[in-house]
C-alpha positions in Angstrom: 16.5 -16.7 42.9 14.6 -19.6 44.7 15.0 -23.2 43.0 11.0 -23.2 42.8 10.4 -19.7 41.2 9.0 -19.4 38.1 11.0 -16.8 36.1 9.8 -15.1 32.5 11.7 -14.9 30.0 12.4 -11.4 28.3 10.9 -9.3 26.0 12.3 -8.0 22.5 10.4 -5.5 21.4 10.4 -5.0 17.5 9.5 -1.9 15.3 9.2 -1.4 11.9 12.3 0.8 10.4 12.8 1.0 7.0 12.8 -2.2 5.3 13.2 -4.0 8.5 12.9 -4.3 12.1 14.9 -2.5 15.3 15.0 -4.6 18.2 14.8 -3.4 21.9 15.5 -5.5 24.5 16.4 -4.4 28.3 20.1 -4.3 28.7 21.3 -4.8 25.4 21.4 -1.8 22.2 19.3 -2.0 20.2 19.4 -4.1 16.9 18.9 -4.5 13.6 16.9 -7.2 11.3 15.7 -7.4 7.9 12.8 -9.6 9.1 11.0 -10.7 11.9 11.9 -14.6 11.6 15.5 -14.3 12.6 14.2 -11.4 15.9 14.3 -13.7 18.6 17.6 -15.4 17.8 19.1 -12.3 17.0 17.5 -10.9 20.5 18.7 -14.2 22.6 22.0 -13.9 21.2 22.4 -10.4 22.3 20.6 -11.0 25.6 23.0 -13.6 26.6 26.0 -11.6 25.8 24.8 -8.9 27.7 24.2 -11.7 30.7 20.2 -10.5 31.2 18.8 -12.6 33.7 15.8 -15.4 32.5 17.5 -15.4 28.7 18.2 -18.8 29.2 14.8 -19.7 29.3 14.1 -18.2 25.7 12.6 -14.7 24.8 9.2 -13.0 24.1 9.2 -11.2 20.6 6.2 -8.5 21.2 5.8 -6.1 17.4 4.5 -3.4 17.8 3.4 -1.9 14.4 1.7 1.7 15.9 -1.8 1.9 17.5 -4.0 1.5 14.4 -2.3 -1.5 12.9 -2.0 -3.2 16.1 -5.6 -3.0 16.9 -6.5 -4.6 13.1 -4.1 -7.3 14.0 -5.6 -7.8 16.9 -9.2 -8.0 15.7 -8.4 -10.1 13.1 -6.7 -12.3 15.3 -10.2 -12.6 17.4 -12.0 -13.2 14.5 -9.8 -15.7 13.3 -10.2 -17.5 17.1 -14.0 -16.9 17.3 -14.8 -18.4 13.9 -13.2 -22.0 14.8 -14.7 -21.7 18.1 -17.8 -21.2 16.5 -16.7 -23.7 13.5 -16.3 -26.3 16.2 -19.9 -25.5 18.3 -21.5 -26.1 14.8 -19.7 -29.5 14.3 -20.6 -30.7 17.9 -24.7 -29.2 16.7 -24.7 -31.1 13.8 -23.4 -34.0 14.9 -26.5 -33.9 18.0 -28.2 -33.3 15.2 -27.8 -36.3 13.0 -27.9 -38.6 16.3 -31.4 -36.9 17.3 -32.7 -37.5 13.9 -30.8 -41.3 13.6 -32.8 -41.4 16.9 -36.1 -40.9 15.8 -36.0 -43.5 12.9 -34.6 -41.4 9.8 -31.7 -43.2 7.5 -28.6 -42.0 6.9 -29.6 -40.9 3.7 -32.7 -39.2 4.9 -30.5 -37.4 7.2 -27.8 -36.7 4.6 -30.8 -34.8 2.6 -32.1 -33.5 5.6 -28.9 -31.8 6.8 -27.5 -31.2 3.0 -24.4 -33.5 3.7 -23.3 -36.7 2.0 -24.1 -39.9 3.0 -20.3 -40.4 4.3 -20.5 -37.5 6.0 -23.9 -38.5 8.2 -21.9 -41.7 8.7 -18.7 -40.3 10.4 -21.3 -37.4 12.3 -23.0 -40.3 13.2 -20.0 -42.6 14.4 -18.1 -39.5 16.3 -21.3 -39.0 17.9 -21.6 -42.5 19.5 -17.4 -42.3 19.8 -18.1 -39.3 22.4 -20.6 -40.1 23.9 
């Protein structure tokens, strides 16, 4: 292996059985855990034991729960990600908001009205805004 190459650590798969979780990992049986917080210890341990290659930089816990489940986690997961990205374009509108509005003359309470925000509120929108820019 060169001294510059860029080497991923493995992958512990985990799977639901029973009241806990089996562990596959290349070049090492697999193992059991009662929970999924303990996986990639348990897997690292194993993996060094069994001398896999790129251990030592840590390892990848991937669950796989079965097609359906999966794809729920996944798109709740997206939905999670797309509702802060969207929570954070509305913060950046209302604060362009409130400027445009200080802009044009309004007050802070004005705005505060305006907007449906407190007064305190229209004042930190207000003072970010000029903060960024």
């Amino acid at each position: 292996m060169d001294a510059g190459q860029i080497v991923e650590p493995p992958r512990i798969l985990a799977r639901r059985s029973g009241d806990g979780w089996v562990l596959y990992m290349d070049g090492v049986e697999p193992s059991y855990v009662r929970r999924l917080d303990g996986a990639i210890e348990r897997g690292r341990v194993l993996m060094e034991a069994g001398k896999v290659p790129g251990v030592e930089h840590g390892a990848v816990l991937k669950i796989d729960l079965g097609d359906e489940l999966n794809q729920r986690v996944k798109t709740s997961t997206q939905a999670t990600a797309d509702a802060h990205k969207a929570q954070v374009a509305a913060a950046a509108e209302l604060r362009r908001t409130a400027a445009a509005l200080n802009e044009h003359g309004l007050t802070g309470r004005d705005i505060a009205h305006v907007l449906g925000v407190s007064p305190q509120r229209v004042s930190q929108l207000l003072n970010d805004q000029h903060a960024r820019g």
